[in-house]
N, C-alpha and C positions, 0 to 999 in steps of 0.2 A: 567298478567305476564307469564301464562305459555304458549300463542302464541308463546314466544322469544324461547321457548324450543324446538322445533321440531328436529327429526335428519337430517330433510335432506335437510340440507341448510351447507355452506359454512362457514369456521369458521370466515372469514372478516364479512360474513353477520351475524353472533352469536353475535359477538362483537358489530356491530352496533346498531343491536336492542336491544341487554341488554343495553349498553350504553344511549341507547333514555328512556328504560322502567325505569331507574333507576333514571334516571335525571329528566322524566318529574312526575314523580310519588311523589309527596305530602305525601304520608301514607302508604312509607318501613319507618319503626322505627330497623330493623334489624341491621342497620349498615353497613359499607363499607367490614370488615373482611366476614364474611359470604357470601355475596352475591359476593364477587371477589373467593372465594373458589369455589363456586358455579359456577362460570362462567368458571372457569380454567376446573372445573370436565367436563361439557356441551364440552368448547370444545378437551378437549382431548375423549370425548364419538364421537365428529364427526370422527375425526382421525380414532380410532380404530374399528367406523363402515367402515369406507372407506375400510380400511385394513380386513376387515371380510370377505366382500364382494368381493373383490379380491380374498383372501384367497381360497375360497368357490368355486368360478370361477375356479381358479388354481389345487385345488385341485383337482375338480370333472376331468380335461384335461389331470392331470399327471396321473389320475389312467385309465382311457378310452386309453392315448396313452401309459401307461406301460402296461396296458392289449396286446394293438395291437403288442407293440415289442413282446409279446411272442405268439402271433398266427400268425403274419406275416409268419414264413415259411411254419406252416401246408395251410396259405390261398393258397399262391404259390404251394402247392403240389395240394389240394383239388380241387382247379380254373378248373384244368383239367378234374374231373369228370361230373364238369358242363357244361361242353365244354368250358368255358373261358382262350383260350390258350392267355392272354395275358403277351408279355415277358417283358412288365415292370415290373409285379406282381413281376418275379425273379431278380429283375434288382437288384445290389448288393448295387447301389446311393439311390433308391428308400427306401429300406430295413435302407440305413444310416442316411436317412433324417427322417425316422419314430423315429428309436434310438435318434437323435439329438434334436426332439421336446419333445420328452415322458423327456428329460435331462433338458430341458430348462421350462418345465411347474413343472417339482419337485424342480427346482430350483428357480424359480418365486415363487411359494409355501411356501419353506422356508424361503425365503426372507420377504414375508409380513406378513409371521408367526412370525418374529422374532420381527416386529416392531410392529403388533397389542399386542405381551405382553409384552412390554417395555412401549407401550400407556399406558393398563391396569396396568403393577406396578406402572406408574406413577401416576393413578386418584386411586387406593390402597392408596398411599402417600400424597394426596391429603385428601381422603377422611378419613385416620385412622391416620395420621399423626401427632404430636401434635409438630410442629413448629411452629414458628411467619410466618404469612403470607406473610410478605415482602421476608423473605427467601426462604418459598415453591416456592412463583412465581419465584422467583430467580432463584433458581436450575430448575423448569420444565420448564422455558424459555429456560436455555441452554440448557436442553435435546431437548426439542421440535427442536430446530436452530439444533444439530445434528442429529436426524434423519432426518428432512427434509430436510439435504444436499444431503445424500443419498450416493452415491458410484461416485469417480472422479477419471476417470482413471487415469488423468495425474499427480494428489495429490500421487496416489498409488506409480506410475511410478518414481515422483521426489524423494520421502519418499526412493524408495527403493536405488537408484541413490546417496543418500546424508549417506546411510552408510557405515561406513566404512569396505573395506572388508579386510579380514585376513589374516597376515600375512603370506605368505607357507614359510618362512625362519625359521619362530619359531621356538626353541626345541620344543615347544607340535604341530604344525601344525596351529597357528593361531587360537587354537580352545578357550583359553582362554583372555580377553580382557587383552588391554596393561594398566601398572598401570599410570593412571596420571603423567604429567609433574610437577617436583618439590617433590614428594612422596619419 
């Protein structure tokens, strides 16, 4: 049983082989609750290695390219003493494309940072949790469906689109909601 366990396989591929070890297996006496506990923990542990491992990646990029936004302009002045007059070094696009990654590698960062400890409160809840098991799988199914939605722009775009925006005629400027019809 514990071949099924490795981290580094796929969570379709987790399920599967738990799925075969369990069924073909004559002598678990454990029961169905435990060993579906168990599988939920497995695969939210793939998850939140996936996300580590990003993490880790991302991090180590944001602080290597936040480092270079703040030597960037000494490199452009120093270049010169090495004879390296090259004038992209000054180039102002150059300079804004360095800022634009060191922005998008702390923000990649945060972002897989946020969902490796959402995985982790989930397999917390999982693992110290004293719910009925129909229920845990319950709730950390939905969670799992929403984070692996992930970010949609055109959900954001429509979301923002479908509120209502405020009154400027208001006595207070639209800044408090209107009371329901019939109130």
């Amino acid at each position: 049983m514990s071949q099924v366990f490795p981290p580094n396989k796929s969570s379709a591929r987790l399920l599967l082989d738990f799925a075969s070890a369990c069924w073909n297996d004559e002598s678990t006496k454990a029961g169905p609750d435990p060993q579906r506990r168990y599988l939920l923990v497995w695969d939210l542990y793939i998850k939140a290695r996936s996300y580590m491992i990003l993490n880790r990646v991302a991090f180590w990029l944001a602080i290597l390219s936040g480092l270079l936004v703040l030597v960037w302009p000494s490199i452009a002045i120093v270049s010169k003493d090495f004879g390296l007059e090259r004038e992209f070094l000054k180039s102002a696009i150059v300079q804004t494309t360095i800022t634009g990654i060191a922005a998008l590698m702390f923000a990649v960062y945060s972002h897989y940072k946020k969902r490796q400890m959402h995985i982790e409160n989930l397999m917390r809840m999982v693992v110290l949790g004293s719910e009925s098991t129909e229920l845990l799988v319950s709730r950390v199914l939905r969670e799992m469906v929403r984070i692996d939605t992930g970010f949609g722009f055109s959900g954001q775009v429509l979301r923002k689109s479908a509120e209502p925006t405020p009154d400027e005629n208001a006595p207070d400027g639209g800044k408090t909601p209107a009371a329901p019809a019939g109130d």
